[in-house]
Structure formats: structure tokens, C-alpha cells
C-alpha positions as CSV (number, residue, x, y, z in Angstrom):
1,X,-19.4,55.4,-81.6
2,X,-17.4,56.2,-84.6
3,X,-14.1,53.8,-84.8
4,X,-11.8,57.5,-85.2
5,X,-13.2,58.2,-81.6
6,X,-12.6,54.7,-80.2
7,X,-9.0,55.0,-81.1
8,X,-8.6,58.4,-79.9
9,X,-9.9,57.3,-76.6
10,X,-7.5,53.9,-76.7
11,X,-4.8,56.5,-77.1
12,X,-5.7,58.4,-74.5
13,X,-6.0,56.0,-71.8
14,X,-2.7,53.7,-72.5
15,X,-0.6,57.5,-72.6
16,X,-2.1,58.2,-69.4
17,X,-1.5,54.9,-67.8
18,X,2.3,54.9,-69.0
19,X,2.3,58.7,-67.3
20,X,1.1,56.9,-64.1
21,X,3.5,54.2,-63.9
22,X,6.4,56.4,-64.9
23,X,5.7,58.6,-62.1
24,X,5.2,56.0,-59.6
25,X,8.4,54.5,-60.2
26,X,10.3,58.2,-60.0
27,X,8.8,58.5,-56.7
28,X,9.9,54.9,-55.5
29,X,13.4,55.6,-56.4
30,X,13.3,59.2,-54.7
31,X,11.9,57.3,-51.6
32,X,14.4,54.1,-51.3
33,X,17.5,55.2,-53.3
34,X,19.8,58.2,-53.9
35,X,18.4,62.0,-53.9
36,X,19.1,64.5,-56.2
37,X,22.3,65.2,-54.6
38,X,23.4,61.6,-54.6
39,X,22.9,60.6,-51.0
40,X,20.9,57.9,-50.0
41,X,18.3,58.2,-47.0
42,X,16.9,56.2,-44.3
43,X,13.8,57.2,-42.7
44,X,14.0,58.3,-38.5
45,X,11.9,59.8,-35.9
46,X,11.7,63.1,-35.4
47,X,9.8,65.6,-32.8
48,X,6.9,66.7,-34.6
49,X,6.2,69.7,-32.4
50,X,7.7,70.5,-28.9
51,X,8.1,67.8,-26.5
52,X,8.7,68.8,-23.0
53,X,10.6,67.2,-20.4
54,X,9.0,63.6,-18.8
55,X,6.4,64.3,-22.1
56,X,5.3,60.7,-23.3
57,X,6.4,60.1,-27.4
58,X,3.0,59.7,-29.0
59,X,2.2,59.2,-32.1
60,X,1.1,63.0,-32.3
61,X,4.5,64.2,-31.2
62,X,6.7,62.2,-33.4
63,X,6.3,61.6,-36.8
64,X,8.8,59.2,-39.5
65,X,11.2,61.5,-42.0
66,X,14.0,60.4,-44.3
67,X,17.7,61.7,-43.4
68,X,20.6,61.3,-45.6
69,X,22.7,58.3,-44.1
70,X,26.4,59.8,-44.2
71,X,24.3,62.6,-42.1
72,X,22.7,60.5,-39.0
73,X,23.3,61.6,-36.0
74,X,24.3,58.8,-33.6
75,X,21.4,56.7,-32.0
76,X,18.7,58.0,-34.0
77,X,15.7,55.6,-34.0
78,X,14.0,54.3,-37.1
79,X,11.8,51.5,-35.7
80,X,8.3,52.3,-33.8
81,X,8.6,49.9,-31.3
82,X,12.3,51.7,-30.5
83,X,9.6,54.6,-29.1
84,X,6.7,53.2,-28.2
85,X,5.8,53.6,-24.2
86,X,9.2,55.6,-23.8
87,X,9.3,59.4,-22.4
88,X,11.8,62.1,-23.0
89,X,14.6,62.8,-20.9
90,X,15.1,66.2,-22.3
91,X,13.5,68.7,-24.2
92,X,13.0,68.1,-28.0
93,X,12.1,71.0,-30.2
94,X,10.4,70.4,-33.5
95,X,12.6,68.8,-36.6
96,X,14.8,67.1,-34.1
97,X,15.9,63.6,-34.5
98,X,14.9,61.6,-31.7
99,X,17.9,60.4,-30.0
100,X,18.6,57.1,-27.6
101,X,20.6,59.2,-25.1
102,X,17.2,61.9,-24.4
103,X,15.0,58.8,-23.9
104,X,13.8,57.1,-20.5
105,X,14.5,53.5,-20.4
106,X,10.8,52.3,-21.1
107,X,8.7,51.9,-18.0
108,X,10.6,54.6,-16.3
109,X,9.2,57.8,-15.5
110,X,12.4,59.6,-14.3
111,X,15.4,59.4,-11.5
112,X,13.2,62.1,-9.6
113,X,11.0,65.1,-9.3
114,X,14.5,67.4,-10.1
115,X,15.0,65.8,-13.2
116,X,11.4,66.9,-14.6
117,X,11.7,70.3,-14.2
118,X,12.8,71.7,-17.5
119,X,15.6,74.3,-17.2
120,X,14.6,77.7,-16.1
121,X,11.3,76.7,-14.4
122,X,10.3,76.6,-10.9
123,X,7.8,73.9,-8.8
124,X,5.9,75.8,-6.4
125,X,3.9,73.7,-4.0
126,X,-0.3,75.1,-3.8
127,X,-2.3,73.5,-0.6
128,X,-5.6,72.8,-1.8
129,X,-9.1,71.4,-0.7
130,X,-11.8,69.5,-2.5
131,X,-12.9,72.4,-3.6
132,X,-9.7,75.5,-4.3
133,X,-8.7,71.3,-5.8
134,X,-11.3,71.0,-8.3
135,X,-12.7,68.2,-6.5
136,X,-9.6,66.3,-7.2
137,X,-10.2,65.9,-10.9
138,X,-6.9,67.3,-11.7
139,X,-4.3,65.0,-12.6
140,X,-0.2,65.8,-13.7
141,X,0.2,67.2,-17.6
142,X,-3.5,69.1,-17.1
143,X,-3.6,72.9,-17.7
144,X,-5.5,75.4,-15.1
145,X,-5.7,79.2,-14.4
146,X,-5.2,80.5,-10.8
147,X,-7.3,82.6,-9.0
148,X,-6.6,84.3,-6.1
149,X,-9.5,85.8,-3.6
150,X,-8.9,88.5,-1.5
151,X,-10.7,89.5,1.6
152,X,-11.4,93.1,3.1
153,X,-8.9,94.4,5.1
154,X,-8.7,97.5,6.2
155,X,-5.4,96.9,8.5
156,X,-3.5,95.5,5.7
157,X,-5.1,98.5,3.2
158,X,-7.6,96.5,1.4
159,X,-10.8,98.6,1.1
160,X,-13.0,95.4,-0.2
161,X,-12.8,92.1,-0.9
162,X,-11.7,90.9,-4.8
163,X,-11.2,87.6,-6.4
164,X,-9.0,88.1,-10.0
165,X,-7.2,85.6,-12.8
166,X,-4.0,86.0,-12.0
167,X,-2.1,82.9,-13.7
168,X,-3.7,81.5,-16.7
169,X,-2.6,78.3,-18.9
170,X,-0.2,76.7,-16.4
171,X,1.1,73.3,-16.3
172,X,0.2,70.8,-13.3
173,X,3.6,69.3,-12.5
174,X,2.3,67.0,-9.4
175,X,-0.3,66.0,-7.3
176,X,0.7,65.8,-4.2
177,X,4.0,63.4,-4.6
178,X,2.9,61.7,-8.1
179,X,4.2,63.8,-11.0
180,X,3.6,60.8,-13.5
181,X,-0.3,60.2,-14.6
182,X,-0.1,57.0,-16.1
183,X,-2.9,54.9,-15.3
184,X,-4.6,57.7,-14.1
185,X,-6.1,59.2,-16.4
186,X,-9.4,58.0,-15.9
187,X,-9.1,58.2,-11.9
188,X,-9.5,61.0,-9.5
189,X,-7.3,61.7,-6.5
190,X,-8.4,63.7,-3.3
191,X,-4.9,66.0,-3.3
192,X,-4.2,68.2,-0.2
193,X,-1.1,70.2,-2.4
194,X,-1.1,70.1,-6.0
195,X,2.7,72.0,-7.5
196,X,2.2,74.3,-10.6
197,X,5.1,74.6,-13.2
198,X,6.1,78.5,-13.1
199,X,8.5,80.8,-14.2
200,X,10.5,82.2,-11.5
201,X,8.7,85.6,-12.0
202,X,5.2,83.7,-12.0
203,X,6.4,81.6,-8.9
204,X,6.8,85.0,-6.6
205,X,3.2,85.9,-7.9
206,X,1.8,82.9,-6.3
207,X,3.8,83.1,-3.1
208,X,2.5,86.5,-2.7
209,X,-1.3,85.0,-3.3
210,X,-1.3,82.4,-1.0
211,X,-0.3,84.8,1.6
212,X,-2.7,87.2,1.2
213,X,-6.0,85.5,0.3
214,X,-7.6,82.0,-1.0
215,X,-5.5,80.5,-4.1
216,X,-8.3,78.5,-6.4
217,X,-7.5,76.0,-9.4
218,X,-9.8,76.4,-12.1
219,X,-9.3,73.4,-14.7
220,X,-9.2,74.3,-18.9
221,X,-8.8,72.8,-21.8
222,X,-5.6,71.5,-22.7
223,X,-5.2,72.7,-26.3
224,X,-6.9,76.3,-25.0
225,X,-3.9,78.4,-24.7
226,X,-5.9,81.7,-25.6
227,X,-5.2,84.1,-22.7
228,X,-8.4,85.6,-21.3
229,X,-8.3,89.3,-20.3
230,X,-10.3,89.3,-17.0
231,X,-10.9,92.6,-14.8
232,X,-11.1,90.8,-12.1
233,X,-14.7,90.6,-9.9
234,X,-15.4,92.4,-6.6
235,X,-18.8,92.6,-4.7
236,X,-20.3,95.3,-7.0
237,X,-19.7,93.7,-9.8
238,X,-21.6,90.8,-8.3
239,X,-24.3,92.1,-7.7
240,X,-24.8,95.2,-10.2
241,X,-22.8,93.5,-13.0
242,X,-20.3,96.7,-12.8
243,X,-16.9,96.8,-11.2
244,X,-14.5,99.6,-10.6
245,X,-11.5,97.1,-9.1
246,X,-8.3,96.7,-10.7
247,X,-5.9,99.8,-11.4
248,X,-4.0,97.8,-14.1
249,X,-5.3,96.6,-17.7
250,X,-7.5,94.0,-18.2
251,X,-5.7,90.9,-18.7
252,X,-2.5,92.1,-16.6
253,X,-0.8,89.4,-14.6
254,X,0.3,92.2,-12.3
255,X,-2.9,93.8,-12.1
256,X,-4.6,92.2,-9.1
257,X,-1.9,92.9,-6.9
258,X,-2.6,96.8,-7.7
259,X,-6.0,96.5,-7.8
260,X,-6.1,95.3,-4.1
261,X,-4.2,99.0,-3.6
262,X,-2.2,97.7,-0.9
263,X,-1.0,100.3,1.4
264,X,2.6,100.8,2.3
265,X,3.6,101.3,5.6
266,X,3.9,104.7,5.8
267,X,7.3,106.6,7.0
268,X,7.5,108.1,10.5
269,X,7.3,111.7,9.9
270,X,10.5,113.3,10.3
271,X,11.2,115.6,13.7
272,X,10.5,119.3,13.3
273,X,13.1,121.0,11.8
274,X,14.9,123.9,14.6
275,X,16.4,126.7,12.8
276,X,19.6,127.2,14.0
277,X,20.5,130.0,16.4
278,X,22.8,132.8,15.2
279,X,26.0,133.1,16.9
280,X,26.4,135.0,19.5
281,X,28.5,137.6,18.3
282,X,29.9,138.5,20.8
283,X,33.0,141.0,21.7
284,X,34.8,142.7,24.6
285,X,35.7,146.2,24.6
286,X,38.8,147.8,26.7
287,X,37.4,151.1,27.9
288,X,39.7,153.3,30.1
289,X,38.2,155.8,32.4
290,X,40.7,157.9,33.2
291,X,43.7,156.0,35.0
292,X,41.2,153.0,35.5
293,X,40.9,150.4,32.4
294,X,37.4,148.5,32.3
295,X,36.0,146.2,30.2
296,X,32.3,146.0,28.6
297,X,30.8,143.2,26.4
298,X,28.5,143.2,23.6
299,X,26.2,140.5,22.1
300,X,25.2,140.7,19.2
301,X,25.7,144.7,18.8
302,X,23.9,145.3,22.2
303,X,25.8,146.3,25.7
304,X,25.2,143.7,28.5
305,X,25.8,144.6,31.9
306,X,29.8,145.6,31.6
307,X,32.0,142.8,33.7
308,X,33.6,143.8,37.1
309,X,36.6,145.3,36.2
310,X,39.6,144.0,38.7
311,X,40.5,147.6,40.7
312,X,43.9,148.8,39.8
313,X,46.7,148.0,41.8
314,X,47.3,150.5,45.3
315,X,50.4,151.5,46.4
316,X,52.2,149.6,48.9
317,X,51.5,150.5,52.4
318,X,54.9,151.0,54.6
319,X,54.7,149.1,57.8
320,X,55.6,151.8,60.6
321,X,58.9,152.3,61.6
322,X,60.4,150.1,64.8
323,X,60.8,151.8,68.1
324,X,63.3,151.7,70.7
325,X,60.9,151.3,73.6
326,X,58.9,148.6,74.1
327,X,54.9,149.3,73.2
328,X,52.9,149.0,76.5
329,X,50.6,146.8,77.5
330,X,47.2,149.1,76.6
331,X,47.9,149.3,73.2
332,X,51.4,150.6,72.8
333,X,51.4,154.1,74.6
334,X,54.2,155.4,76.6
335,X,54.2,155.1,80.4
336,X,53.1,158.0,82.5
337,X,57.5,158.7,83.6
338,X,58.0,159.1,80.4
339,X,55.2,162.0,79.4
340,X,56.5,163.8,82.7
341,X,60.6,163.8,81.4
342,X,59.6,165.3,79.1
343,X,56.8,168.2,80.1
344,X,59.4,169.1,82.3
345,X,62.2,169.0,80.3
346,X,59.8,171.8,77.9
347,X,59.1,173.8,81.1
């Protein structure tokens, strides 16, 4: 090698080895002392993604960053043995400092069930067997869909029978009365009623399930959180590979409930409507015949039979005039002297 090149390349390697060290120590100082602004930093805990209420701080949920000093917020931890074993009291959301006061003391799992449930969620309680239970493999913290099957009823307006995903990706809160897994994980427990972490719009769903058919966990993945769109599966479909169940759109929460086309009650029918009668219409007329007033009614613009018309009023009958001699005993006529007087007075 010529001696030019060898000193070229001595050149070379001590600028690049200054460069290093240079940069190594700029990026010390940036680390330990002041930033660009002035402020030194001290590294913390933070939530590296979203833990959840009763959620254990692992090291894939947390994760060190450096914070200015004058800006810490009070009881921010800095040391992993601070975190290690200890579960959150309330929900973190990603970037936030991990605080003392939203911490479990550690070997504590919570003050009870009520303080788990993160705000705006509801526990609803699912009876199970060994196998609607998955055969008791599921523990608290796993992820399952529901199902919901559906038998014919043709009282209740269910033409045939239908199983459908009705729930997918929900949270096991408890298993029977243990909502904390730890040291379970690698055990199985025969539950009889495992509770599901819902909304309160997903809560009425499975209310609604468990009354009308067979409620069935089916266990998934617990990073799978891709929602399935599921038509649902009825007898034809089993055994032709067609279906024409389910009204709604594949993958609609909602949709099994209208594929099941559950029949209202229907209304008793109204009472048949009677047209109303016309008035009567009806009038009396005054008609005088002669000296004699009468009257005559009509209904409706014909003549019914005319009303008795009171008879007029007859003059008064004078009582005959009193007599002087007293009426006789056969009916008032004058004795025999009498007639005689007077023949012979005539004669």
C-alpha cells in the first residue's frame, strides 16, 4: 500500500472516532442534564397503552420516559420495584404518568367486585355448564364471543330453530365469585356462572338471550379483536351449506334478534264500527178542522198515525130546575090526586 493511502486512511478513522465520541457525549448530556429549554429531567413510568381497571402493570403496559422535574406531577414513580406486582386502581390511558394514588397496595386485588367495573360498564351474570362454559378453561381477563341458540317455536313466532354471534370480543370479568386470576392461569375451574363485562346496551342483549334460547361461550384469542361478520347458522345451512336466516346484515349485533322474526302480539281487532242513526226529525203540526184543532206528527218528512187530539170542550150542562113537590117514590112522578086536579080543572 502506498504510504499517501495509509495516511488518508489514519485520517479517516481518528475523524471518525472523534465524531463518535462527540456524539456520545451530546447524547449523555441530553439524557442526564438540562434540555434544550433549560429544564432538567428525571425519568418516570408511564402507561404505555391503555390499562384498564384491576389490569396488572406489566412490563408491556408501562414503559420508563424522562419528564422535566419542575413539571412532575405528585407521586409519580421512577423505580421498577415501586410497580412491580401492583395493579391499577383506575383507568390509565396511554402517556400518562403512573401515579401512587391509582395504584393497589401490592398484593391487593381490590376493596370489591364494585370497584373493578370501570365507569359506564355493566357485569351481567351468564349460568353456564361444562360445556355453554368451555369446559371451564375460561379464566378472568380472557376474551370470548357469545352465542345465542334458538329453538323453534311456533307459539312465541319462531318458524325454526337458529344459533347466531351475537357478542363478539368481550371481557370475562369473573368466574363465578373470583374476578382476580392470579395463580390461575395455568388451572381450570368448573364454573356454574361466569359475568361478562358489557355495555349497558350489550347487557340488555344478553338478558334478552338467556331468555329466549341457550347462551354459549366460545373462547378467542386475546389480542384478536377483529370482529367477524357471521349470518348466523340455521338447519339449512347445516345441512345444504345455504342459509336464508337473519333479516339484518351480516355482522349486526342486532341482527339475530330479527332474524328469529319474533311475532308481536297482535292487537284485538277493534269492534265494528255502527254508523250512526240520523235524527229523527221529527215535528208536530196544528191542523184545525173546522172548530176542532188536531194535531199530526211527522218523522222524518213522513205522516205517522196523527195523535188523539183531546175533544174540544162541551158546553156546560144546566142541572134541572128545583121543584116545589117532593119527587115520588117510582122515580119522581106526580101522584095520581094530583093528574086528576088538574084534568078536571081543564074540563
Amino acid at each position: 500500500m502506498r504510504p499517501k493511502s495509509i495516511i488518508l486512511l489514519t485520517l479517516a478513522l481518528g475523524c471518525g472516532l472523534v465524531a463518535s465520541i462527540g456524539i456520545n457525549q451530546v447524547m449523555a448530556n441530553r439524557r442526564a442534564a438540562p434540555t434544550t429549554d433549560g429544564a432538567e429531567t428525571t425519568p418516570i413510568f408511564v402507561a404505555a397503552g391503555e390499562i384498564g381497571v384491576g389490569d396488572p402493570l406489566t412490563p408491556q403496559l408501562i414503559k420508563l420516559e424522562p419528564w422535566p422535574k419542575e413539571r412532575l406531577p405528585a407521586g409519580t414513580i421512577g423505580k421498577l420495584e415501586d410497580v412491580e406486582g401492583r395493579r391499577s386502581r383506575a383507568k390509565f390511558y396511554p402517556g400518562e404518568p403512573i401515579l401512587e394514588a391509582k395504584l393497589l397496595p401490592k398484593g391487593e386485588n381490590g376493596g370489591s367486585a364494585i370497584d373493578m367495573i370501570p365507569k359506564g360498564m355493566r357485569v351481567v351474570p351468564i349460568r353456564v355448564d361444562a360445556v355453554s362454559g368451555a369446559s371451564g378453561m375460561i379464566l378472568p381477563g380472557d376474551r370470548v364471543d357469545l352465542l345465542v341458540h334458538v329453538p323453534e317455536n311456533q307459539a312465541r313466532g319462531v318458524p325454526r330453530a337458529v344459533t347466531r354471534t351475537f357478542l363478539q370480543n368481550i371481557k370475562i370479568f369473573a368466574v363465578d365469585d373470583l374476578y382476580d386470576r392470579s395463580g390461575n392461569d395455568n388451572n381450570t375451574m368448573a364454573a356454574k356462572t361466569i359475568s361478562v363485562l358489557v355495555t349497558p346496551e350489550q347487557s340488555e342483549l344478553v338478558a334478552l338471550a338467556t331468555q329466549v334460547g341457550t347462551v354459549q361461550l366460545v373462547m378467542r384469542n386475546a389480542v384478536d379483536d377483529v370482529a367477524e361478520s357471521t349470518g348466523g347458522a340455521d338447519l339449512q345451512k347445516l345441512l345444504t351449506g345455504r342459509s336464508d336466516a337473519g333479516d339484518g346484515p351480516p355482522g349486526d349485533p342486532h341482527s339475530f334478534i330479527t332474524s328469529l322474526k319474533l311475532k308481536a302480539p297482535e292487537p284485538p281487532a277493534p269492534p265494528p264500527s255502527v254508523a250512526p242513526e240520523p235524527p229523527d226529525d221529527v215535528f208536530v203540526m196544528t191542523i184545525i178542522d173546522g172548530s176542532v184543532p188536531r194535531e199530526v206528527e211527522f218523522r222524518r218528512g213522513k205522516l205517522i198515525t196523527p195523535s188523539t187530539a183531546a175533544p174540544p170542550p162541551s158546553a156546560a150542562v144546566e142541572p134541572p130546575a128545583a121543584s116545589d113537590s117532593p119527587p115520588s117514590e117510582a122515580g119522581g112522578q106526580p101522584p095520581a090526586e094530583t093528574e086528576k086536579q088538574e084534568d078536571g080543572d081543564v074540563g
